[in-house]
N, C-alpha and C positions, 0 to 999 in steps of 0.2 A: 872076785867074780864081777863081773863089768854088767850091767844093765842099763837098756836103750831109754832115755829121758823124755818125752814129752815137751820138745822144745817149746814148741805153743803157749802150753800149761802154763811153762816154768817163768816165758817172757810175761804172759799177763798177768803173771802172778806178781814179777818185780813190777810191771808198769801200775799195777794197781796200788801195790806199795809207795809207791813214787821214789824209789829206791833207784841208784846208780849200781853198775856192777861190781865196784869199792866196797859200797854200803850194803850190798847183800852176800861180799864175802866175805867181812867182818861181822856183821852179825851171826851168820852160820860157823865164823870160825874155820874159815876156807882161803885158800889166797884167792886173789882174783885172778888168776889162769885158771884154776879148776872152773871157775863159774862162767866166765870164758869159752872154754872147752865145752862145759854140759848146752851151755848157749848156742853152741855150734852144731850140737846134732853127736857130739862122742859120747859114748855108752862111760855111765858114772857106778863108784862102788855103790856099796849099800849106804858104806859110812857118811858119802857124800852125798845120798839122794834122802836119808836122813835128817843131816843137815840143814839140808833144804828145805827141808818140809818142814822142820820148827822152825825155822829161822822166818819162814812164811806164813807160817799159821794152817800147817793144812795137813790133809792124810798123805803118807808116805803114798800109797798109792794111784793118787790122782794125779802123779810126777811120774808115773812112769808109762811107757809106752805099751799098752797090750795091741789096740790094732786101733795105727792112725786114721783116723776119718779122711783127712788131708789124701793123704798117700793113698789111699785105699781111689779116691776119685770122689768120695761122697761130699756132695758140696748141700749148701744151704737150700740153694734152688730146688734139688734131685728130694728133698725134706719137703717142700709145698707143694711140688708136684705129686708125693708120695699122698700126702694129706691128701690134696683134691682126690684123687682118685678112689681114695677110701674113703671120705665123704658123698663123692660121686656113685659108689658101688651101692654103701650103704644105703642111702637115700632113694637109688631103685630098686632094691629088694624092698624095701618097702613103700614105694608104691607100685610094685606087682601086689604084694602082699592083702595090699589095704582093694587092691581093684579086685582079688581072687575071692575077701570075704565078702564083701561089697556085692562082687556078683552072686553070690554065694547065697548070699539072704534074700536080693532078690528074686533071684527064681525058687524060692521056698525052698531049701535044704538046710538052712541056718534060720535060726530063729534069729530074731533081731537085738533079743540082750546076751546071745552067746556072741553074734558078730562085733557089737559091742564091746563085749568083754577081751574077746580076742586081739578086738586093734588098742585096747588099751596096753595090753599085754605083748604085745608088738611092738608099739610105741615106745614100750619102758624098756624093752630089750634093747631097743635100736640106740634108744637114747645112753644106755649103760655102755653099749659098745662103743660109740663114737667117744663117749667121756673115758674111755679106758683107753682107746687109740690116740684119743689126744695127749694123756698124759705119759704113753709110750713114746710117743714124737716129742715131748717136751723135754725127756730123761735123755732120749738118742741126741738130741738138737744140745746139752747141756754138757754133754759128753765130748761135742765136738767141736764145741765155742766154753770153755769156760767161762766168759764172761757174759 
């Protein structure tokens, strides 16, 4: 059964080795056309996507291709543009938020240690979510630069 490689992966994975295409089909126990070949974008067995992976230091899966970021269109740029705009979002919801209790307590229907307590409690949400998005953008951005 032939499976589609993750050329990207596979190159930074030799270039970070400082490995020639020789030296990383001998150590995998591969001639150097098969590494070659996977180099080039041709769908590899198991036996050899395997190979590769010990021979690399890494999970069988991080060698293989589920859905290229590359190919797909999703560049690094279309990643900090995504970021701004969900910082951007985030950041005016909350200040509507902070202007709704805000006005809120002024015209006396909030008491002043509930509006308090609310923007604290808003603060912390907002703060929890931007730190969950960023580390969502960090695993996607990691996914698609191995290095």
């Amino acid at each position: 059964m032939s499976i589609p490689i993750n050329t990207q992966v596979l190159l930074a994975l030799r270039d970070r080795s400082k490995w020639s295409q020789e030296e990383l089909a001998t150590a995998a126990g591969l001639s150097t056309r098969t590494v070659q070949r996977a180099e080039a974008g041709a769908d590899a067995s198991l036996e050899t996507i395997r190979a590769l992976a010990a021979a690399l230091d890494t999970d069988q899966a991080f060698l293989v291709t589920r859905s290229d970021p590359i190919k797909a269109g999703y560049t690094v740029s279309e990643n900090k543009r995504e970021r701004f705009w969900c910082v951007f979002f985030t950041t005016l919801g909350c200040l509507c938020a902070y202007a709704g209790i805000t006005y809120s307590m002024l015209i006396g229907h909030t008491p002043a240690r509930y509006a308090g307590l609310s923007m604290g409690i808003l603060g912390a949400l907002c703060g929890g979510f931007c730190f969950l998005m960023s580390r969502y953008y960090e695993r996607r951005a990691a996914r698609a630069d191995p290095d």
